[in-house]
N, C-alpha and C positions, 0 to 999 in steps of 0.2 A: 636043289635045296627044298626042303616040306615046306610049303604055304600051308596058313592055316586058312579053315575054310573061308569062301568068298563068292561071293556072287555081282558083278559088274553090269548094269543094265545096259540093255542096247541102246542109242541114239539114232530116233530113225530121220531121215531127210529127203530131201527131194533129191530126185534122179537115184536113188537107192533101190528104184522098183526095177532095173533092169538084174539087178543081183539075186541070185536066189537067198531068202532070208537067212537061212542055220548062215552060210557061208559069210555074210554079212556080218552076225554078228558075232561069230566065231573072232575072222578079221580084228573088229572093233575092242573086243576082249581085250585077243594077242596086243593088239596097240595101244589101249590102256594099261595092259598088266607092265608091256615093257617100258612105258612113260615112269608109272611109278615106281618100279624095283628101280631105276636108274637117276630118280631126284633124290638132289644131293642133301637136303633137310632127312630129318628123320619123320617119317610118315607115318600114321597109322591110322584103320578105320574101325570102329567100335558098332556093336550093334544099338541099339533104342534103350537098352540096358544099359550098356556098359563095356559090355562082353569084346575082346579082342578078336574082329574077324581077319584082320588082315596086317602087315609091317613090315615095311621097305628093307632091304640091307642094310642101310644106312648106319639101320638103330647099333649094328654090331660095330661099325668104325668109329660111331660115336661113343660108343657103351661099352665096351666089350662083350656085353650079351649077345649071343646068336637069336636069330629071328625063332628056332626050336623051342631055346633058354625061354622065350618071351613067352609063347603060347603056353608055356609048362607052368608061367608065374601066376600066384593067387591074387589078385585086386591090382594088375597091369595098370601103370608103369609104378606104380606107387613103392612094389621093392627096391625099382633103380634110383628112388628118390632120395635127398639127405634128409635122415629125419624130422632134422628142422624147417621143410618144405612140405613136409607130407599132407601137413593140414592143408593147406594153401591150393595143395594137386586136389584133396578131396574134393574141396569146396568148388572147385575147373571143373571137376565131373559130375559133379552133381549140377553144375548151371550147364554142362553141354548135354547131361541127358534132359533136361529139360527143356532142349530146343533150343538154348540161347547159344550166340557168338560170342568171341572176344579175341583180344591180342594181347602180347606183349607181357605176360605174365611171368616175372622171372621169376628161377628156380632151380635148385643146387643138384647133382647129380654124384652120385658115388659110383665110380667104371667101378667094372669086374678087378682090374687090378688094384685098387684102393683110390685112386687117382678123382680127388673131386673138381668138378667142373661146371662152371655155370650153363642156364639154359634160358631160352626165350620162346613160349608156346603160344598158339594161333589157335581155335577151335571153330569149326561151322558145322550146322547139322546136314545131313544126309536127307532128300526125300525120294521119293520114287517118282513115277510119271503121273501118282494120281495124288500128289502131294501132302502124301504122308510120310510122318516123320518115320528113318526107316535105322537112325543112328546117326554116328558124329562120326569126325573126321579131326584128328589131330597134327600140326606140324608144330615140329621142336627145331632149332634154330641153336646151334652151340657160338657162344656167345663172347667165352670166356675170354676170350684177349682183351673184348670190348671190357669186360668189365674190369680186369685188370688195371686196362689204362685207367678208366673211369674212376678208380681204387685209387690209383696214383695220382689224378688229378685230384681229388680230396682231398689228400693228404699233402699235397702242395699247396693248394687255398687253405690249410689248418695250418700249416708252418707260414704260408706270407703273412696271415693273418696275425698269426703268434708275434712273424715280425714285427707287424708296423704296430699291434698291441704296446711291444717294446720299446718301439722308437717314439711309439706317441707319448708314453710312460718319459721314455727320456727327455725328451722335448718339454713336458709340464715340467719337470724337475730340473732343466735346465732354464726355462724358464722364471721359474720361483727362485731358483738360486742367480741370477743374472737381477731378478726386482731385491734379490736381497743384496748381494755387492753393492746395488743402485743406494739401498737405503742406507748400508755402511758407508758408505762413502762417505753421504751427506752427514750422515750424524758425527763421522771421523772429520770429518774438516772441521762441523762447529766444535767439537771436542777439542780435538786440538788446538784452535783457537782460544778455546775457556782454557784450557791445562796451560797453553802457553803464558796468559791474563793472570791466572790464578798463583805460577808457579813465583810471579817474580816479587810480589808483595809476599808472600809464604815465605819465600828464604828471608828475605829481611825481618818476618816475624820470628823467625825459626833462631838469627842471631841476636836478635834483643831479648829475645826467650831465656837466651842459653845464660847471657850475662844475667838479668837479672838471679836466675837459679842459682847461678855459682854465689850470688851474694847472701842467701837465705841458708841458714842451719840448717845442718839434717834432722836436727830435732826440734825443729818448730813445728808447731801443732797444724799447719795447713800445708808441709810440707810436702804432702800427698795427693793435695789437690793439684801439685804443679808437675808429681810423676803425674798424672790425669791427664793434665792439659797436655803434655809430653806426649805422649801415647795418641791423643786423637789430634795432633798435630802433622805425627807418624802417618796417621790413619789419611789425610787429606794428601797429603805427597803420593802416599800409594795409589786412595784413588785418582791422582792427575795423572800419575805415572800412566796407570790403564788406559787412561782418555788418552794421551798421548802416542801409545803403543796402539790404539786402534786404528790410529790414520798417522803412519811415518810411511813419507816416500823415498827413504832409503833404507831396505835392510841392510839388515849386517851380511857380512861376508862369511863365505862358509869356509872353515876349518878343520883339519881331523883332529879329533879328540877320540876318548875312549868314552863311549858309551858307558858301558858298565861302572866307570868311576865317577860320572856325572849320576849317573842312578843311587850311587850310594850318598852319595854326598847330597842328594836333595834331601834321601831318606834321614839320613842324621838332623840336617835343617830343618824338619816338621818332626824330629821325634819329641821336641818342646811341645808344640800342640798337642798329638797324639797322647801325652803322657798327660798333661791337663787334662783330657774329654775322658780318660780310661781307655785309649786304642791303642790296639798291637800294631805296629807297623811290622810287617815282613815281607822281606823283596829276594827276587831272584833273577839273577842277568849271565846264569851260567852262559845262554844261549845267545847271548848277543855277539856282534860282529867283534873282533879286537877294535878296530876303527870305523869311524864313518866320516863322512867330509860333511858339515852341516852348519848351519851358524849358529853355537854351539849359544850362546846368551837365550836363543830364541824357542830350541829345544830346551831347557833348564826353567823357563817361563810356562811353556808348556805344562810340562809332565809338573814344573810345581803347581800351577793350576788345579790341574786332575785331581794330584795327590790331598791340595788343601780340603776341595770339595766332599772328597770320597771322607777324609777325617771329619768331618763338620757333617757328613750327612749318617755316619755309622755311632752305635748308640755306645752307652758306653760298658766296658766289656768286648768289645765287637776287635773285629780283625781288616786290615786295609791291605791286602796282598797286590805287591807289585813284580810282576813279570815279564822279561824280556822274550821275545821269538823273533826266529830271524826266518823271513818267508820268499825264497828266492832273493829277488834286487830289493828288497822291503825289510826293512824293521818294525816291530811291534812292540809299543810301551803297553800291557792291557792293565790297568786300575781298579781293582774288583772289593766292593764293599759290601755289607751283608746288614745293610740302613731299610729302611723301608719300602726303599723304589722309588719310579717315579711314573705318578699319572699318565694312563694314554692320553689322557687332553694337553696335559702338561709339555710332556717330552719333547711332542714336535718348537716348542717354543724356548727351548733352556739355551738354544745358539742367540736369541734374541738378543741387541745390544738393552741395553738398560733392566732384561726379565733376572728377576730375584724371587728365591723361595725362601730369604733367611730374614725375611722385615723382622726386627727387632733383636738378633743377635748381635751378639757385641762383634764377632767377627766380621758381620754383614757388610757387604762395597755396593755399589751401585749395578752390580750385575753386567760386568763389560767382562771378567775372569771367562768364559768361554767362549763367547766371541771374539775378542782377541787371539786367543790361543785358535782358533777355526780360521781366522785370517792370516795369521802366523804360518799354520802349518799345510794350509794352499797356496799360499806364497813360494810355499818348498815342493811341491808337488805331493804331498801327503792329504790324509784325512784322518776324520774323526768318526769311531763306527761306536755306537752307544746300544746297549741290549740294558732292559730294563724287564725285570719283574715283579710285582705287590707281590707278598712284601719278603723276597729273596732275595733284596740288595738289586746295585745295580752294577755295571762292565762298563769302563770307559777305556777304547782301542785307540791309540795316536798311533798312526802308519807312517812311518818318514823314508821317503828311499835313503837306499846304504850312501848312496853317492848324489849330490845335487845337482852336480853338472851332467851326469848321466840322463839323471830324471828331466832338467831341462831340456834337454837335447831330443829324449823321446817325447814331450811334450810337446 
C-alpha cells in the first residue's frame, strides 16, 4: 500500500552504541512504522503546515477512504467531514498548527458509502530533537454507539421530565380540585341547612299566598303586583332548590331513558325564554346513543343549566345550538352560543359556588346553576370541558358515560 511521504526520527539510548547506526535506526523506523499502521484509532501526522505526511489503515475501516483516497484529498480530513463540522475541524487545525493540544473534540463524518457517523479527536504537536515544532499529529476515535446511547439517554431525561411536568400539572389540579370539593362541601351543608330553614316557612307563604289571590279580581288595579309577588316567590324555591341540590347525600338512581327525547324536551321547555330574548334554539341528537342508564332528573338539571346560561348570555338575534356525539363509552351534550365569551380572568371562576355575571337581571340566582350541575355530573363520573373565546361565543361540553355502573366500576 503507498505511504505518503514520511520521515520518523531516530531515538537514540544507552547501550545503542554496540549497534551500527543506519541498522539501528532502520530497526526503530520498521518498529514504529509497524506500531502505527496497526493502532486501532485513526492516526495521522501533519506537517508544521498542515500538509498530510503520513495515515494509518485505520482511516479506510473507519471511513471508507483508502489511505491513496486521503493523500489525493485537497484541505485533509475536512472532505470526510459533515458539513456542519467543518468549521469546527478548521478551527482544530489551525490551534494544532499553531502548537497547541487538545482533546475530545466531537465531530460528524460522512463514509464513502453515505453512512454518517460520529467522531472524537485528540491533537499534539510534533518536535524534533532540537525542539522545534516540526507538525501535529492527529487521533480520531469513532464514537458513534457512545453517542447514540448518549442521544437516547436525552431523550429519556426529555420524556421523564415531560412525565413528571405532567404529573406535577396533575397533582396541582388535583390538588385545587380536592380544596375545591373541600369548600363545596362546606358551603353545601350551610346551604342546605338555610334551603332546608328557608323552605318550610316559603310553603306556608306560598299557601296563604295562593288563598288570598284566588279572593282578589282579575281586574283589580294591583292585580299584577300579586302575579309579581308570584313570580319572585317562584324565584326563591328555585334558588333553595339549587342550595339544596348542591349538598344532597343521596342521588338519585340511574335509569335508561332516551337521551335524545330528554334533549328535545328541555329544548321545548326554554323555547319560552329563547323566544323572549330573540334566540334561536336549534338542536341535534341524531348521534346519540338510543339509551343510556343515568339518573335521568340529574342529566335534565344539567344540560337545563347549560342551555339556560347559553340563552341569557347570547344576544338577541343570535343562535343556541345544541348537539349530541357519542365518543366511544362517552356521551356529549356540547351547548355553543355565539354571546360575547367569556374573560380569561373570569372563566377559571364560573364553577365557583355563589360566582355570578348576571347582577341585575331579572333572570339572575345566586350563582350555584354550574356548580351544581359540576357536582352533579362527577358524581356520575362525567365532566364539564368549557372553550371560550372574545368575542365568538362560548362551548359548554357535559361528558356523561353511556352507562353509570360501567363508569363506576372503571372508576
Amino acid at each position: 500500500m503507498k505511504q505518503g511521504p514520511q520521515r520518523i526520527m531516530p531515538v537514540r539510548r544507552a547501550g545503542d552504541e554496540g549497534t551500527p547506526v543506519r541498522q539501528r535506526d532502520e530497526l526503530k523506523a520498521d518498529a514504529f512504522r509497524v506500531v502505527a499502521d496497526n493502532t486501532y484509532d485513526w492516526e495521522s501526522w501533519h506537517g508544521f503546515n498542515g500538509e498530510l505526511l503520513w495515515v494509518n489503515p485505520a482511516v479506510e475501516r473507519i471511513t471508507g477512504w483508502s489511505v491513496e483516497e486521503c493523500f489525493m484529498m485537497r484541505d485533509y480530513p475536512l472532505p470526510i467531514v459533515a458539513r456542519g463540522c467543518r468549521r469546527r475541524l478548521e478551527r482544530v487545525m489551525q490551534l494544532a498548527r499553531n502548537g497547541e493540544e487538545g482533546e475530545n473534540v466531537e465531530f460528524c463524518i460522512r463514509c464513502r458509502d453515505g453512512e454518517y457517523r460520529w467522531m472524537s479527536l485528540a491533537w499534539q504537536p510534533m518536535k524534533d530533537e532540537l525542539e522545534s515544532l516540526s507538525g501535529f499529529r492527529t487521533s480520531v476515535r469513532d464514537i458513534t454507539e457512545r453517542h447514540h446511547l448518549r442521544e437516547q439517554l436525552q431523550r429519556s431525561a426529555d420524556e421523564l421530565e415531560r412525565l413528571i411536568d405532567e404529573r406535577t400539572m396533575k397533582v396541582l389540579q388535583l390538588e385545587k380540585r380536592q380544596r375545591q370539593m373541600e369548600k363545596m362541601a362546606a358551603i353545601g351543608q350551610l346551604a342546605a341547612g338555610i334551603a332546608h330553614e328557608i323552605n318550610n316557612p316559603l310553603a306556608g307563604m306560598r299557601n296563604a299566598f295562593e288563598l288570598f289571590r284566588s279572593g282578589v279580581d282579575h281586574g283589580h288595579e294591583q292585580y299584577g303586583l300579586l302575579t309579581l309577588i308570584d313570580r319572585e316567590i317562584e324565584r326563591i324555591g328555585l334558588i333553595t332548590h339549587q342550595m339544596h341540590e348542591l349538598y344532597r347525600e343521596s342521588p338519585q338512581r340511574a335509569s335508561e331513558f332516551a337521551l335524545s327525547q330528554a334533549i328535545a324536551e328541555i329544548v321545548r321547555l326554554m323555547e319560552g325564554l329563547a323566544a323572549k330574548r330573540g334566540v334561536t334554539l336549534t338542536h341535534d341528537a341524531t348521534d346519540a346513543p338510543p339509551t343510556v342508564c343515568l339518573p335521568e332528573g340529574e342529566v335534565r338539571q344539567i344540560v337545563l343549566n347549560i342551555v339556560r346560561n347559553a340563552i341569557q348570555a347570547s344576544p338577541a338575534g343570535g343562535e343556541v345550538l345544541i348537539r349530541v356525539s357519542r365518543e366511544l363509552e362517552e356521551v356529549g351534550v356540547e351547548v355553543q352560543d355565539d354571546g360575547a365569551g367569556i374573560s380569561a380572568t373570569i372563566l377559571p371562576r364560573i364553577f365557583d359556588p355563589f360566582f355570578t355575571t348576571k347582577h341585575g337581571e331579572e333572570e339572575s340566582g345566586m350563582g350555584l346553576g354550574l356548580s351544581v350541575s359540576q357536582s352533579l355530573i362527577e358524581s356520575m363520573g362525567g365532566r364539564i370541558e368549557v372553550e371560550s373565546r372574545q368575542p365568538q361565543g362560548t362551548q359548554f361540553k357535559a361528558i356523561f358515560p353511556v352507562n353509570l355502573s360501567d363508569a363506576a366500576e372503571s372508576t
